[in-house]
C-alpha positions, 0 to 999 in steps of 0.5 A: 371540929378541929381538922389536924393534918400529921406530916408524915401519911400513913403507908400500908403495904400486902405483897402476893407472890403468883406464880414467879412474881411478886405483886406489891400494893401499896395505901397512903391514907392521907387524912380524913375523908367524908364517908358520906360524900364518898359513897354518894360519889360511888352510887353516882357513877354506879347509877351513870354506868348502869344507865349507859350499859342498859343494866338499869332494871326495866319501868314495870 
């Protein structure tokens, strides 16, 4: 499989008004990215954090 890479990144923005003020977030996708190895990257630091706040379930 061919990887090609656009120039120009794809940019979204949501904008939440609380209160007075208007927070504003903004996304860059910049290209492909392995579902896979990011979510054993996230169940890794869960795991890590857990294990380091003692929420790990008890050995029974």
């Amino acid at each position: 499989m061919e990887q090609t890479r656009s120039n120009d990144p794809t940019t979204t923005y949501k904008e939440v008004k609380i209160g007075r003020t208007t927070y504003r977030v903004t996304s860059v996708f910049l290209g492909e990215k392995d579902l896979g190895k990011t979510l054993e990257q996230l169940a890794i630091r869960k795991a890590m954090a857990d294990i380091q706040t003692g929420t790990l379930c008890p050995a029974v």
